[in-house]
Structures are given as structure tokens and as C-alpha cells.
MARVO-482395 format. One record per residue (C-alpha): y, z, x; residue number from 1. Coordinates in Angstrom, 3 decimals. Layout:
// residues N
<<Y, Z, X>, NUM>
...
END
This chain:
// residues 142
<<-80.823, 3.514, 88.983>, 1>
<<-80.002, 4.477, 85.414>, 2>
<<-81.508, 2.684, 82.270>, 3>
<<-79.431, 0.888, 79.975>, 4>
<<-79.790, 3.892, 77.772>, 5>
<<-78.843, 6.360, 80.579>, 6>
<<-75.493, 4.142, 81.513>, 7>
<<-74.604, 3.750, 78.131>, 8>
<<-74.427, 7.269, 77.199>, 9>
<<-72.490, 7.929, 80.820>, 10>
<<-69.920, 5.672, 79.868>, 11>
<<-69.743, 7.072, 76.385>, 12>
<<-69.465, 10.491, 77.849>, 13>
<<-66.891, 9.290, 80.456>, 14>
<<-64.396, 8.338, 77.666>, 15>
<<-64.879, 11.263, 75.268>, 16>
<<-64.260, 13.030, 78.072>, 17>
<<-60.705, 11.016, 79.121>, 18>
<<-59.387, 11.127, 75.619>, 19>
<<-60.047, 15.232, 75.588>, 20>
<<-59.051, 15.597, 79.125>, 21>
<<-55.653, 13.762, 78.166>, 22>
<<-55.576, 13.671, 74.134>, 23>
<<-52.966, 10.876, 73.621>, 24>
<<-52.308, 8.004, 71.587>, 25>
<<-52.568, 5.059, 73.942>, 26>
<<-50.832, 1.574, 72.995>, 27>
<<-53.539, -0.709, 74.390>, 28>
<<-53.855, -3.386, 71.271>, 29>
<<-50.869, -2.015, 69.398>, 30>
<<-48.515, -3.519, 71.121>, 31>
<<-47.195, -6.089, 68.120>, 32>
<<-47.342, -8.911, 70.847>, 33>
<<-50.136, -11.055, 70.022>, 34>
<<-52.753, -11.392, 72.784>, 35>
<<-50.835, -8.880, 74.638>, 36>
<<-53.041, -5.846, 75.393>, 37>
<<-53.154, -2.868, 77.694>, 38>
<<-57.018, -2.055, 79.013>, 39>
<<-58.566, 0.554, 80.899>, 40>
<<-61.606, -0.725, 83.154>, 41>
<<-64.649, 1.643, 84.548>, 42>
<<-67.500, 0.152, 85.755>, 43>
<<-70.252, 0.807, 88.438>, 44>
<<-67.824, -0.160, 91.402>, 45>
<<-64.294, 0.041, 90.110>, 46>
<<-61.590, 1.597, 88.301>, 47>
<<-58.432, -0.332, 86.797>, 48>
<<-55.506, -0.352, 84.527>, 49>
<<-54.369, -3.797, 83.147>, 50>
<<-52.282, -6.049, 81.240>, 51>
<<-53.764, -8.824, 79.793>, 52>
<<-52.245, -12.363, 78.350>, 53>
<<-54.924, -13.963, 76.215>, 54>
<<-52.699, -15.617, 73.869>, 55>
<<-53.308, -19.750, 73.942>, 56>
<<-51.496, -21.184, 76.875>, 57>
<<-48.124, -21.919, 75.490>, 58>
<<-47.359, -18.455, 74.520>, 59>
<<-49.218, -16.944, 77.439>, 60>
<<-47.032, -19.093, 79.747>, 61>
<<-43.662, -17.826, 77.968>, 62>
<<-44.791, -14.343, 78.116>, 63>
<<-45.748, -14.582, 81.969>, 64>
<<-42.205, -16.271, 82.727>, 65>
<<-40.733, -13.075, 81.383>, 66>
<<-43.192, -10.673, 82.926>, 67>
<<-42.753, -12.566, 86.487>, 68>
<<-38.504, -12.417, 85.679>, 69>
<<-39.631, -8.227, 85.187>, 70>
<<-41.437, -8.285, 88.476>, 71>
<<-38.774, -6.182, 90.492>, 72>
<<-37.980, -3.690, 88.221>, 73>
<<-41.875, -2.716, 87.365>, 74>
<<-43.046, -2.848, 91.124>, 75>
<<-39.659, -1.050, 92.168>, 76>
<<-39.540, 1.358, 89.420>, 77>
<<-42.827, 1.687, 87.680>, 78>
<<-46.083, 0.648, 89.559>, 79>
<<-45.273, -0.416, 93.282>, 80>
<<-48.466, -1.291, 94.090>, 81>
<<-49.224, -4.091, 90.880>, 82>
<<-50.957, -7.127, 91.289>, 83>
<<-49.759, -10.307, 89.080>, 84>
<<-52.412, -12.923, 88.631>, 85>
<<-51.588, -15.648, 86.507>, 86>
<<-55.009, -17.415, 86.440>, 87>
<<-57.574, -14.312, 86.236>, 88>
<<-61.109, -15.350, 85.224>, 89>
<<-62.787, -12.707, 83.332>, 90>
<<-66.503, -12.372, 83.772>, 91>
<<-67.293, -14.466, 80.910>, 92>
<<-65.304, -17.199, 82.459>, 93>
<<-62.323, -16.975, 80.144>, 94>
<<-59.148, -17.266, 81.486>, 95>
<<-56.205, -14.972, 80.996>, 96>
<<-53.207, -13.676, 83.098>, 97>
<<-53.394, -10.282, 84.093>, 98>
<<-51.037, -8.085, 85.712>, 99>
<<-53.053, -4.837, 86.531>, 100>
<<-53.324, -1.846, 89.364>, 101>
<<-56.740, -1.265, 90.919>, 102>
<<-57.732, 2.481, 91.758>, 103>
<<-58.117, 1.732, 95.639>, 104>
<<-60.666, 4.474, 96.455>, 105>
<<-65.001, 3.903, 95.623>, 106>
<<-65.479, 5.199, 92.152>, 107>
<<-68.443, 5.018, 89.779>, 108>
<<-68.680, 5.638, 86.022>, 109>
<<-72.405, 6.255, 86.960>, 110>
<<-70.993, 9.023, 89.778>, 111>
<<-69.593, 12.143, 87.439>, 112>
<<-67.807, 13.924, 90.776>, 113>
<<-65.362, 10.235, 90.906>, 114>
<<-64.262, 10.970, 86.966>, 115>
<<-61.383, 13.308, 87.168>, 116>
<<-59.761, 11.094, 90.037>, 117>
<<-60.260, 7.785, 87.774>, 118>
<<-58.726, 9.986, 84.407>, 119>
<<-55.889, 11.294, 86.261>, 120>
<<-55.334, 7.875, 87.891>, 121>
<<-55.450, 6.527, 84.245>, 122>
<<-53.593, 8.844, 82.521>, 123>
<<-50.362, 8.790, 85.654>, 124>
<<-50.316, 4.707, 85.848>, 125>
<<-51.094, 3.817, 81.940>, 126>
<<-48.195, 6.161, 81.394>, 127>
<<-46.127, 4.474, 84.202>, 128>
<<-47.219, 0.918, 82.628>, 129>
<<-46.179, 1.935, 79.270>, 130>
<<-43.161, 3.199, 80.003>, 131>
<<-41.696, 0.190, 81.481>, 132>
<<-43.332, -2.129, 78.320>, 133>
<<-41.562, 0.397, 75.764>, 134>
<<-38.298, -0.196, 77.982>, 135>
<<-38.420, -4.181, 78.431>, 136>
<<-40.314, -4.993, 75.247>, 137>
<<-37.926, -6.686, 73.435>, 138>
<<-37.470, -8.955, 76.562>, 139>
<<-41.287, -9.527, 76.593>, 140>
<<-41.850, -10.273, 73.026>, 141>
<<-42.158, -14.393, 73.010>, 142>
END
């Protein structure tokens, strides 16, 4: 068990250690879609990449019918392996539509010998996940 102290300086040490490890700018908010964001998830049990709709309903609805039109050309080309959920509850209970890739292997931020699989699994898919958003953005945008 690590104290909240403990955890929070493993996570902080986790992502000074990704952005060094693989010193990039990464678009995440900056995408100039609004409530469109890229995210990076590490926690105690799981590693993920994902995009997130959290716009209000109308525009997260138009976006999605353009993401879900995209479907073939970002599983066949990009990231075979995505999952689309269009109601995804985040732990606070919001709810949002997320379209993200799951590291499928046991990984903990609290584990320091699962980091350089979960950076290198970041760095390869983000990548991958940006590439096709910088080629289809214009499509996207609502």
C-alpha cells in the first residue's frame, strides 16, 4: 500500500518520466474542437489512450456521427483494436462518448517495472490516434 503522498509523487514521477522518455508536443486539449480532447489514462489497474466528446449533447452527437462514418478507416488503418462507446460514464458519473484503446496487459502506475511498456504503448498509439485526427479533422470539426 502506498500513502496518498507516496502515489502522488509515483504518478508525478511516471509522467516526467513519459514526457523525457518521448519529449513531444502532444495535441490532447489543442485540438480547436470544443470538448474534443485526447487523454492519456494510468491508474493502479490500467493503462489507456482516449478520445473524449464532452461537448453538450447536440454537438457531441454531430461529432460522434462523423467519428462512427470514420470508423473503417481508423480501425483499418490507424488503431485496429479501438473501442467506440457512445454513452461512457466517467467515474464521476458524467457522461461523455469516448472512443479509446485499452493497454490489454496488467499494468500499475504504482509498479515502476510496467512503465516503459505503458510509455511506449502511449507514445506508438497516441501517435497512431493523432495521425488519423490531423488527416480527417476537417471532416470531424462540427
Amino acid at each position: 500500500m502506498f500513502s496518498k503522498e507516496e502515489s502522488r509523487q509515483l504518478r508525478e514521477e511516471f509522467w516526467t518520466s513519459f514526457g523525457k522518455s518521448f519529449p513531444r508536443k502532444w495535441l490532447l486539449y489543442d485540438t480547436k474542437i470544443k470538448g474534443f480532447s485526447f487523454k492519456f489514462h494510468f491508474d493502479t489497474k490500467s493503462a489507456l489512450i482516449a478520445l473524449d466528446l464532452e461537448d453538450d449533447l447536440e454537438n457531441r452527437i454531430n461529432c460522434w456521427e462523423k467519428l462512427v462514418a470514420l470508423k473503417g478507416i481508423l480501425k483499418n488503418d490507424y488503431l485496429p483494436d479501438v473501442i467506440y462507446n457512445e454513452e461512457y460514464y466517467l467515474e464521476n458519473g458524467k457522461e461523455i462518448s469516448r472512443i479509446y484503446l485499452p493497454l490489454e496487459q496488467k499494468v500499475s502506475i504504482h509498479n515502476k517495472n510496467t512503465w516503459r511498456d505503458v510509455m511506449e504503448f502511449f507514445n506508438e498509439n497516441m501517435s497512431l490516434f493523432e495521425a488519423f485526427f490531423q488527416e480527417y479533422r476537417d471532416m470531424i470539426k462540427v
